[in-house]
N, C-alpha and C positions, 0 to 999 in steps of 0.2 A: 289171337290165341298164342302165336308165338312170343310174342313179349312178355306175355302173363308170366313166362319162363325163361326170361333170357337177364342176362345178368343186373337189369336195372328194373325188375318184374317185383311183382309183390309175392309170389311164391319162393324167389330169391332169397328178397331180403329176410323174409320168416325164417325162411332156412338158416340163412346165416344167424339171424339174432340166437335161433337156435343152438347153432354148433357153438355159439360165443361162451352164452351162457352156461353148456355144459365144459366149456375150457375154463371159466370161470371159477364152476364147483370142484373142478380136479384141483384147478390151485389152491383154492381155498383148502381144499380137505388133506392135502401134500403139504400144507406150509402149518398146518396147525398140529400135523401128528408129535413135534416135541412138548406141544401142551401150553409149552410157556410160551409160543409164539403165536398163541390165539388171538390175543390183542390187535398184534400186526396186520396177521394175515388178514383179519375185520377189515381194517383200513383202507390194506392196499386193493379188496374186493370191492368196498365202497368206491376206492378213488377210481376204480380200472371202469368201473360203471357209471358212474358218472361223464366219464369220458366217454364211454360209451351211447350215452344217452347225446351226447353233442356232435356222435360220430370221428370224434379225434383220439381215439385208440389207440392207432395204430398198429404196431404190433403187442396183440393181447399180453403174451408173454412177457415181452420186454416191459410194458407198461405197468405191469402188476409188481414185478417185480423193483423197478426203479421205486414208486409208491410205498413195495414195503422196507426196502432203505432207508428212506427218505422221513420215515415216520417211526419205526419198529422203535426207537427207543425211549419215546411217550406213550406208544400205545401198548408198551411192557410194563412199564411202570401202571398205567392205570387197570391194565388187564391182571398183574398179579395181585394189584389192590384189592380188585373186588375176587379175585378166586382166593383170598384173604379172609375177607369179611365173611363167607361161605361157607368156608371153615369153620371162621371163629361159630357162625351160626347155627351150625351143625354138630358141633362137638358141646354148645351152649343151651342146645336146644331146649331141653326140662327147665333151667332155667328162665329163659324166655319166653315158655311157655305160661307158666306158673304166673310171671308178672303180665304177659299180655290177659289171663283172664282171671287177673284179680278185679277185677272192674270194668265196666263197659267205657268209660272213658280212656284207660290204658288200652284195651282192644281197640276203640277205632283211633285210637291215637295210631297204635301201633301198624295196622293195616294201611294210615293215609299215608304213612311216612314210605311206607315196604312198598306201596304203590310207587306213589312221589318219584323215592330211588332208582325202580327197576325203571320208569318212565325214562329216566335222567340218564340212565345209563345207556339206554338206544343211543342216545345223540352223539354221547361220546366218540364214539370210533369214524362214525359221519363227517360231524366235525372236523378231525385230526385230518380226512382224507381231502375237504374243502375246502379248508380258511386255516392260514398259518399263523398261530396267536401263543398264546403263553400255558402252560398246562393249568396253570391258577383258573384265568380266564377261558379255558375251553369248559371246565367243568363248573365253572358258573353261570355260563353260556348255556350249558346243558342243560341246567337245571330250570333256568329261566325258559329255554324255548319249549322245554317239555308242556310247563304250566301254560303260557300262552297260546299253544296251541294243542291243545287236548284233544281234539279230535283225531288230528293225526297221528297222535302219539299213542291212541288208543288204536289205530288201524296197522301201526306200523306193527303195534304189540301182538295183535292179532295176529298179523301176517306173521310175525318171529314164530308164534306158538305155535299157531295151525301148521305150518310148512315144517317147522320145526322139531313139534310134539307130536302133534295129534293125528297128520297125515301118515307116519312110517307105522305108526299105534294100531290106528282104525282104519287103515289099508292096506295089511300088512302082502299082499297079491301085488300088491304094485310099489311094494319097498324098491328094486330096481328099479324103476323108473327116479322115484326120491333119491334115490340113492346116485345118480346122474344126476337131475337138474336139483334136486330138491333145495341145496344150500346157494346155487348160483341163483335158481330163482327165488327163493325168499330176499339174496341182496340186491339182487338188481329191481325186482317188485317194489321194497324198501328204496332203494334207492329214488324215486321216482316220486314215491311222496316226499322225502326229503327236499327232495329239488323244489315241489312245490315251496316248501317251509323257509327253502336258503335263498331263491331267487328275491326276496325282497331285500336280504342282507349283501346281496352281492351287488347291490347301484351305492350300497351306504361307502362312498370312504370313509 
């Protein structure tokens, strides 16, 4: 019984994945309040869990941070892109509306694509945190492994929404809770299937 609790115990480590992932969502939700550094701080929560997931961390703080150094000025660039296109979609809306249901073919055209996108854009910041490539090639990269593996991409989606949306929405008793892990755990949950997704690409030189 004593081990069960002693620093190499499985109540231990719980704990600690625990407190990780709640240091986790403070940095995330600290590094994103200027708006424009959402991009980043994605990244550097990907990169820091990932690390985590191999146990070479280290120090949470330091690592999250180095990560989003080392990345922040790709993952700005594609993070203003798309809170760009959002805009434009939003201020466009009547009109894109008007042409998605002129026709049933511009509607599922228009929904495969909207899918397609938002799928492609999970990968993004994943990517930027695991494999150091070109911003051309990371976002074609994205778009490729989205398709290829759709299951995932539909789980990770999930995971984004529910943790994301639908949890602080139709829980609203247990927003504090969310409001602690909710964003650490949604990236490190994500993270985890991603790894499943990267581990084949990381034997390829």
């Amino acid at each position: 019984m004593s081990q069960l609790f002693s620093t190499e115990g499985l109540v231990y480590r719980y704990m600690m994945r625990l407190y990780q992932i709640m240091l986790l969502n403070l940095l995330l939700i600290i590094s994103s309040l200027p708006i424009v550094t959402i991009g980043a701080a994605i990244t550097a929560a990907y990169g820091t869990a990932f690390k985590m997931q191999q146990h070479t961390e280290g120090n949470l703080f330091h690592t999250f941070i180095q990560k989003f150094k080392e990345e922040w000025k790709k993952s700005t660039v594609v993070w203003l892109s798309i809170l760009g296109l959002i805009i434009l979609a939003w201020i466009g809306y009547p009109v894109i509306r008007a042409l998605l249901f002129s026709s049933q073919i511009s509607f599922y055209g228009g929904m495969l694509l909207v899918t397609i996108g938002s799928l492609m854009t999970l990968y993004l910041f994943p990517l930027f945190a695991r494999f150091e490539n070109k911003l051309s090639a990371t976002i074609l990269n994205a778009l490729l492994l989205a398709i290829r593996h759709i299951p995932y991409s539909i789980l990770v989606f999930l995971l984004c929404v529910g943790g994301g949306l639908v949890f602080p929405f139709y829980f609203p008793k247990l927003f504090l809770l969310w409001l602690f892990l909710g964003g650490g755990t949604v990236i490190y949950g994500s993270s985890l299937v991603f790894s499943k997704v990267f581990q084949v690409y990381d034997t390829i030189e």
